[in-house]
C-alpha positions in Angstrom: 107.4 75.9 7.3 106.5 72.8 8.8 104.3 72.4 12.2 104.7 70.3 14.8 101.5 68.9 16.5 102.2 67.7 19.9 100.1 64.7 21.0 100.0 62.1 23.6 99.4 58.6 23.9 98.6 59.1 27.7 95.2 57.8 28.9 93.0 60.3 30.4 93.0 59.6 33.9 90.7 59.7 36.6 92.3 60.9 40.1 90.5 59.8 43.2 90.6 61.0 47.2 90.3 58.4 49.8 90.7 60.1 53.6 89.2 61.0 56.6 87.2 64.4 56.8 90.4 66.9 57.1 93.3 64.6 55.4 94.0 67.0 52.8 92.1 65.4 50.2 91.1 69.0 49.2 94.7 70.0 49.2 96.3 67.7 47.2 93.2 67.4 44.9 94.2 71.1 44.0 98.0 70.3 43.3 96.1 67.4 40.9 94.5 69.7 39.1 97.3 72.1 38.2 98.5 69.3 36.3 97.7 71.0 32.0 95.2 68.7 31.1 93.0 68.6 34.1 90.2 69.4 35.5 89.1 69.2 39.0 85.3 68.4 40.1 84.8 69.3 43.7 82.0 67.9 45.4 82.4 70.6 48.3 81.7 73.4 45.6 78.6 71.5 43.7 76.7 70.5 47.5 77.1 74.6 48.4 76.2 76.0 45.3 72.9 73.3 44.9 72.1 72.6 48.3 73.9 74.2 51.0 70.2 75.0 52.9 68.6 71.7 52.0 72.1 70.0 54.5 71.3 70.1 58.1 72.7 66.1 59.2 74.3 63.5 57.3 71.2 61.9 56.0 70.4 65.1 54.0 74.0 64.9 52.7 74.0 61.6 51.6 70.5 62.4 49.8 71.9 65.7 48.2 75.3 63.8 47.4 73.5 60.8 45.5 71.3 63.5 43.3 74.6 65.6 42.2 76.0 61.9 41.4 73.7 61.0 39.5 73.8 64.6 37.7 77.6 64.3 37.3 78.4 60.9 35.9 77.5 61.6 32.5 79.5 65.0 32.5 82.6 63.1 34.2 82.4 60.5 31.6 82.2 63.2 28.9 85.2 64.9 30.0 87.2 61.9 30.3 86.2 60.9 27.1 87.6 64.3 25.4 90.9 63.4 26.9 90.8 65.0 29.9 91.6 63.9 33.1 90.0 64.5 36.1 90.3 65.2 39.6 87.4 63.5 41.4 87.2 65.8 44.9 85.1 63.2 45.8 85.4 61.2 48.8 86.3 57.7 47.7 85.8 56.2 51.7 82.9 53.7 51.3 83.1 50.7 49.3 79.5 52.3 47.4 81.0 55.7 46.7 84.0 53.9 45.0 81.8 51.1 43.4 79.9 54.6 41.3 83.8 55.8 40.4 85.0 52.7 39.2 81.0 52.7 37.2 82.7 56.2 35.5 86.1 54.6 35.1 84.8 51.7 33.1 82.4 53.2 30.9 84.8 56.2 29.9 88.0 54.1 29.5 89.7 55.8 31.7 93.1 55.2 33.4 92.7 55.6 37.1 94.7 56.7 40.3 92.8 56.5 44.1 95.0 58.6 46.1 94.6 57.0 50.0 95.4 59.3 52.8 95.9 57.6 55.6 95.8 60.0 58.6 95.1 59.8 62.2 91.8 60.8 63.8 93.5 62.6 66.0 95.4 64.8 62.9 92.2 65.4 61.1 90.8 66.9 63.9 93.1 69.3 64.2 93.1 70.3 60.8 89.3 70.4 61.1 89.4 72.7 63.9 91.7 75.1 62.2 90.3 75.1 59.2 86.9 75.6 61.1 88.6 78.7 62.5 89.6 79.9 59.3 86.0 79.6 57.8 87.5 79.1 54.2 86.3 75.8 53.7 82.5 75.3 52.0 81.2 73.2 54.8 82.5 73.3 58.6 82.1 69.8 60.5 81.8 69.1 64.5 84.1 66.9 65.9 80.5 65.2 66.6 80.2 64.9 62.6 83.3 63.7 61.9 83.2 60.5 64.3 79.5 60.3 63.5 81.0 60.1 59.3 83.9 58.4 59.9 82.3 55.6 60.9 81.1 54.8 57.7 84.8 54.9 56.4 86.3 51.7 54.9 89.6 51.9 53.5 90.5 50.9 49.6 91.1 47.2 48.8 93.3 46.2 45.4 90.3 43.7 44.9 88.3 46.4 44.2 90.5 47.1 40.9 91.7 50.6 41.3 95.6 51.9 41.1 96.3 52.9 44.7 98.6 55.4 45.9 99.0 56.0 49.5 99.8 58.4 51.4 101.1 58.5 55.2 
């Protein structure tokens, strides 16, 4: 009897999150990732388990989030070299943070997908609060926090060579 062996000739790809604290990047990373073939890296998850106690401001974040970067490239570029693709729940909001993804798209091969949602303050906010009030979420945020964060947000730009998808 003769076997079949299913392939594909589909890239691995590399999904990407681009939104204000609260935008749902979280949410729709998690639909990503129920995709067969996927796997879904949450930054969220890594900073709690590692360093929850070591985060008090947004200096110690970015310090703590540049140490599990460095940590993860190799991994991320390992997985996307098996063929798998994955989920990045990563913020992708400053031109650096996407600079180091596009560094893991390039040297695994990669195909990639930056998924931009663009949502008001005012929405994230009150998603924020509620899911604040829920206490599900790894990390809770002031609304302090998030304008203090947001700041540093620059939206995506095609020069910057990724496949965008937004999202309204």
């Amino acid at each position: 009897m003769d076997t079949a062996t299913v392939t594909t000739s589909e890239k691995p790809t590399l999904h990407l999150l681009c939104g204000k604290i609260a935008s749902g990047k979280s949410t729709l990373s998690a639909k990503l990732g129920s995709s067969p073939g996927s796997v879904i890296v949450s930054e969220d998850y890594w900073l709690a388990a590692l360093f929850a106690n070591e985060m008090q401001s947004v200096s110690d974040y970015v310090h703590c989030s540049s140490k599990l970067r460095s940590a993860m490239q190799p991994h991320l570029v390992a997985l996307l070299q098996a063929g798998l693709s994955v989920v990045l729940d990563f913020p992708a909001n400053t031109r650096t943070q996407r600079e180091w993804m596009m560094s893991i798209i390039k040297e695994s091969g990669a195909d990639n997908r930056l998924h931009y949602l663009k949502v008001s303050d005012e929405v994230c906010k009150t998603r924020l609060h509620a899911r604040n009030a829920e206490g599900t979420h790894d990390f809770s945020a002031t609304d302090q926090q998030f304008d203090s964060i947001t700041r540093y947000f620059s939206e995506p730009t095609v020069e910057e060579g990724f496949n965008i998808i937004e999202y309204l």
